[in-house]
C-alpha positions as CSV (number, residue, x, y, z in Angstrom):
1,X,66.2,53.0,36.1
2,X,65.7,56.3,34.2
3,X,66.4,57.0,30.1
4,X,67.7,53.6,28.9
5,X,69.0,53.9,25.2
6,X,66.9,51.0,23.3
7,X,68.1,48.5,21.0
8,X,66.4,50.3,18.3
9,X,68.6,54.1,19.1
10,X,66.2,55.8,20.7
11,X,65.8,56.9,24.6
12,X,63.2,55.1,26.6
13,X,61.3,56.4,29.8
14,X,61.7,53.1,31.3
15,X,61.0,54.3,35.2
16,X,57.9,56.0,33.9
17,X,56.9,52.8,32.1
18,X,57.0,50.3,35.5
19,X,55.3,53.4,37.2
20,X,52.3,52.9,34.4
21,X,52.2,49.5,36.1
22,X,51.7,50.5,39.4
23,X,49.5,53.1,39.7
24,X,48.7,53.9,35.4
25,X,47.4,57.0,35.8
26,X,50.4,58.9,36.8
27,X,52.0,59.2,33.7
28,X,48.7,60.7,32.1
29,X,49.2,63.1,34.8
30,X,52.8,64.1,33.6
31,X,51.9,64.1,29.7
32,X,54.7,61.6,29.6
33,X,52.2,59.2,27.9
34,X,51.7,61.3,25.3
35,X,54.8,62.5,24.4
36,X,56.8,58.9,24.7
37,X,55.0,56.2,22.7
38,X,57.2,53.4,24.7
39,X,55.2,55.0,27.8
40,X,52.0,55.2,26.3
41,X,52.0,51.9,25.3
42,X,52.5,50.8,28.8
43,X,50.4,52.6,30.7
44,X,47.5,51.3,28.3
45,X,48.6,47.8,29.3
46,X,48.6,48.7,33.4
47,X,45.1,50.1,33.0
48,X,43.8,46.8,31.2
49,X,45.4,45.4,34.4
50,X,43.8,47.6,36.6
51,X,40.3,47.3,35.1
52,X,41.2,42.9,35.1
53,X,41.8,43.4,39.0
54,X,38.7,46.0,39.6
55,X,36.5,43.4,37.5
56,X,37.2,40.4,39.5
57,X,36.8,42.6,43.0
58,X,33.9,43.5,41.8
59,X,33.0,39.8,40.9
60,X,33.8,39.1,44.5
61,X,31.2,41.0,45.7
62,X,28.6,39.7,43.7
63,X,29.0,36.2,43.6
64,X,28.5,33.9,47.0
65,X,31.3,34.3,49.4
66,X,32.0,30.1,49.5
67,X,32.3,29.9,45.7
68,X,34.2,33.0,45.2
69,X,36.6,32.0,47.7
70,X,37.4,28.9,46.2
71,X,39.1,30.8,42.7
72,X,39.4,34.7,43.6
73,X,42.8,33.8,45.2
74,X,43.7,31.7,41.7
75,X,43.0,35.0,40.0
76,X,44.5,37.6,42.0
77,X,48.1,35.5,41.5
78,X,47.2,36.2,37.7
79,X,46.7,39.4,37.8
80,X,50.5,39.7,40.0
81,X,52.1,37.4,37.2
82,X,50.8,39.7,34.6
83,X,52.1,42.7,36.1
84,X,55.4,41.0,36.8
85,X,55.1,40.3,32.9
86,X,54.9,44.2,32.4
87,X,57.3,45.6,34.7
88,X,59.9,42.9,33.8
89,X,58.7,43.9,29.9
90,X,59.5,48.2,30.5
91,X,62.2,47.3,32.0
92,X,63.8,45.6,28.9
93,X,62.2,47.9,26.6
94,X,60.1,46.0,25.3
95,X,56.4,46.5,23.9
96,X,55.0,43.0,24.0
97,X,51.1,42.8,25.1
98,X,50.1,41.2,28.2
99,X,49.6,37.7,27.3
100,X,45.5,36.9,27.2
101,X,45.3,41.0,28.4
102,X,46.8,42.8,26.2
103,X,45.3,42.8,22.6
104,X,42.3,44.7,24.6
105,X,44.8,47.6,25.7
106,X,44.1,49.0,22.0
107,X,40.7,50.1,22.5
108,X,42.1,53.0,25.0
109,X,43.1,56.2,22.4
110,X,45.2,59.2,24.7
């Protein structure tokens, strides 16, 4: 799962893409997000994902133990679904926003 030749002729970083996923800051680390705009674009839609999953822990421990148990589990098999959305995306090589997500991954300039 390394350089995969796109559809459109050029190469893209797909292992670097499902890594953006994961844990999104390691391809700022590398400079790969800003010298491959398939990987950029990626590793803006993991950190919308990880800021969505930070947000609702967060919620969690504001909000009443009893009510928050009664939907935090709902949510947190959103947040998996989504990021099954991406990897499965990178891995096709394709740059298609998180569905709900991923119109707010825009905001983010690097």
């Amino acid at each position: 799962m390394a350089d995969i030749i796109s559809p459109m002729g050029g190469k893209k970083n797909t292992a670097m893409a499902v890594i953006a996923y994961i844990l999104f800051f390691i391809p700022l680390l590398t400079g790969d997000a800003k010298k491959d705009p398939f990987v950029k674009y990626h590793t803006k839609q993991g950190l919308v994902l990880f800021l969505l999953a930070f947000l609702i822990n967060v919620i969690g421990w504001i909000i009443p133990f009893y009510f928050w148990f009664t939907i935090s589990w709902v949510l947190s098999l959103c947040v998996l679904v989504l990021l099954i959305l991406g990897i499965v995306n990178a891995v096709n090589c394709k740059q298609e926003p998180l569905p709900v997500i991923g119109k707010f991954a825009d905001v983010f300039k690097f």
